[in-house]
DONU-715250 format. One record per residue (C-alpha): chain; x, y, z; residue in one letter. Coordinates in Angstrom, 3 decimals, padded with zeros to 6 digits. Layout:
REM DONU-715250
pt unit=A | X=X | Y=Y | Z=Z | code=A .
...
END
This chain:
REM DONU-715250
pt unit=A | X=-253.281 | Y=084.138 | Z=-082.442 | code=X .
pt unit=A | X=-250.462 | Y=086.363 | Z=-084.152 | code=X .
pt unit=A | X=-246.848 | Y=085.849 | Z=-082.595 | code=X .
pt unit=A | X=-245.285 | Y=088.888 | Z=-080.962 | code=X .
pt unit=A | X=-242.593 | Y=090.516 | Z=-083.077 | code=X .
pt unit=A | X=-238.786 | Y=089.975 | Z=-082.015 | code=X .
pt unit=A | X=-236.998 | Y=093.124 | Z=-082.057 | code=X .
pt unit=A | X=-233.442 | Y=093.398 | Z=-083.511 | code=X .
pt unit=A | X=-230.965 | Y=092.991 | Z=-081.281 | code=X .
pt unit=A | X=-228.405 | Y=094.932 | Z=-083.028 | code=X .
pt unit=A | X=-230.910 | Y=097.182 | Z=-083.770 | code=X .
pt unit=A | X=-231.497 | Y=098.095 | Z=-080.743 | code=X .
pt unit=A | X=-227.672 | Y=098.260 | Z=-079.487 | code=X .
pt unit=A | X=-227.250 | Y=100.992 | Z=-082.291 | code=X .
pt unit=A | X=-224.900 | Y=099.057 | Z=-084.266 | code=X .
pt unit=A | X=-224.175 | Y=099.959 | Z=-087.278 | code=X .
pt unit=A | X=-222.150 | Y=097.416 | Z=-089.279 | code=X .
pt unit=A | X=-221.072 | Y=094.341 | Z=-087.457 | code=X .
pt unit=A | X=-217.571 | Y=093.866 | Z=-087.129 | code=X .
pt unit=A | X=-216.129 | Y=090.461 | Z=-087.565 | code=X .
pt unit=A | X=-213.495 | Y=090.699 | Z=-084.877 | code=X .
pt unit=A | X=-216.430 | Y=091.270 | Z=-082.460 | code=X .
pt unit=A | X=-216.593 | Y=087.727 | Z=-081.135 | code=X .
pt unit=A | X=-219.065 | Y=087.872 | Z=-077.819 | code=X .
pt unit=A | X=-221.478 | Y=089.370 | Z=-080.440 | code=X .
pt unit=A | X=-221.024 | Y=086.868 | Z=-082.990 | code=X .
pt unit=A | X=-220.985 | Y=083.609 | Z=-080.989 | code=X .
pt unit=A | X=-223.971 | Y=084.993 | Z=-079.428 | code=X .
pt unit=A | X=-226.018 | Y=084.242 | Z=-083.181 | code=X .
pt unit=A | X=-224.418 | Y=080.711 | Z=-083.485 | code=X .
pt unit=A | X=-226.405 | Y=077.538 | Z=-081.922 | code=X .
pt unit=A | X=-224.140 | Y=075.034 | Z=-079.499 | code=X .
pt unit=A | X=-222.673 | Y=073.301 | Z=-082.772 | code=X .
pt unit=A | X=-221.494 | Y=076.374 | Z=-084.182 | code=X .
pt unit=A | X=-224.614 | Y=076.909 | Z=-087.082 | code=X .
pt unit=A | X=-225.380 | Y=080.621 | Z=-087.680 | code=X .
pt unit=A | X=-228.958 | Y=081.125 | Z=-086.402 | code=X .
pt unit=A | X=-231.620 | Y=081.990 | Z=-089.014 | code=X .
pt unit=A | X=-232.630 | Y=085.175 | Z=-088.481 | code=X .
pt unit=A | X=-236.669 | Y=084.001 | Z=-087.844 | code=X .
pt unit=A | X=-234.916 | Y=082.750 | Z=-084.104 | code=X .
pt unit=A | X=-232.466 | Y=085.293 | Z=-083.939 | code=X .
pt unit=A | X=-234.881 | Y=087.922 | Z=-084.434 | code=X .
pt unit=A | X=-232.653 | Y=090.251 | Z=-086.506 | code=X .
pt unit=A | X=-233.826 | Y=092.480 | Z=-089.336 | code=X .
pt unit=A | X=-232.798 | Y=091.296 | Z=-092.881 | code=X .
pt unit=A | X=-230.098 | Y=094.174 | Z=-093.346 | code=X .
pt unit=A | X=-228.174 | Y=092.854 | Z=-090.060 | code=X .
pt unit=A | X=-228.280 | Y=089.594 | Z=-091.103 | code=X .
pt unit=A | X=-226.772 | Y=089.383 | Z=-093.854 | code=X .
pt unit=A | X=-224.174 | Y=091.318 | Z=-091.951 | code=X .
pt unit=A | X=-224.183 | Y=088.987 | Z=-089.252 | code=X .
pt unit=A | X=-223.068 | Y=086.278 | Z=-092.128 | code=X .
pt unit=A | X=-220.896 | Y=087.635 | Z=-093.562 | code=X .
pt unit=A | X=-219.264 | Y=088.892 | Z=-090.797 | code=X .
pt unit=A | X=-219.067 | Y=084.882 | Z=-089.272 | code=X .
pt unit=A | X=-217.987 | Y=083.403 | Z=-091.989 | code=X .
pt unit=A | X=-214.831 | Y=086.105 | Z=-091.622 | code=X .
pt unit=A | X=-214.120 | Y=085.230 | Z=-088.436 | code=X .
pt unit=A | X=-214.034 | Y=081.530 | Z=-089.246 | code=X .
pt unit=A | X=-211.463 | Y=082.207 | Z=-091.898 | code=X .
pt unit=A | X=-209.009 | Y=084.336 | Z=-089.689 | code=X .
pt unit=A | X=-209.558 | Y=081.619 | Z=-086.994 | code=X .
pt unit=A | X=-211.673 | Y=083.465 | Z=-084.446 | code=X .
pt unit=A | X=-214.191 | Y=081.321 | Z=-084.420 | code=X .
pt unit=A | X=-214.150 | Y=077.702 | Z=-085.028 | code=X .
pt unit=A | X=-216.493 | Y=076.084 | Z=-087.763 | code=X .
pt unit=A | X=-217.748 | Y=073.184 | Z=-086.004 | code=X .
pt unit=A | X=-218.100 | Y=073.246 | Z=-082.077 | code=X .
pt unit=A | X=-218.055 | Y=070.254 | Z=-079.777 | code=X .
pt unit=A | X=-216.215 | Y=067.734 | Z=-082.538 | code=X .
pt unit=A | X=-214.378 | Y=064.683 | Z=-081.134 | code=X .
pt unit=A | X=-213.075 | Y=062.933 | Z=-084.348 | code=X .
END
């Protein structure tokens, strides 16, 4: 039985390129830990992914978003 195709997201929203101060939309392609989603759960195209990347690891270097979630050290 073939598996129903996920849509992109961003896609769909009519974004064009993802913007790294954008933080709902990021944090919404991260898993509980803070791991960037591949994109075969995600569902997004190739194109936004690598976007989507990019645009993360961004925001974890100006401090928007942390790099690990949930750590008690």
């Amino acid at each position: 039985m073939a598996r129903q195709q996920k849509t992109c997201a961003i896609c769909e929203s009519g974004v064009h390129v993802v913007d790294f101060k954008d933080e709902r939309l990021l944090s919404r392609f991260l898993t509980e830990r803070g791991k960037i989603l591949p994109s075969r759960l995600s569902g997004t195209c190739a194109r936004h992914q690598r976007q989507l990347s990019t645009a993360i690891k961004r925001a974890r270097q100006m401090a928007l978003l942390p790099y690990i979630k949930g750590f008690a050290g």
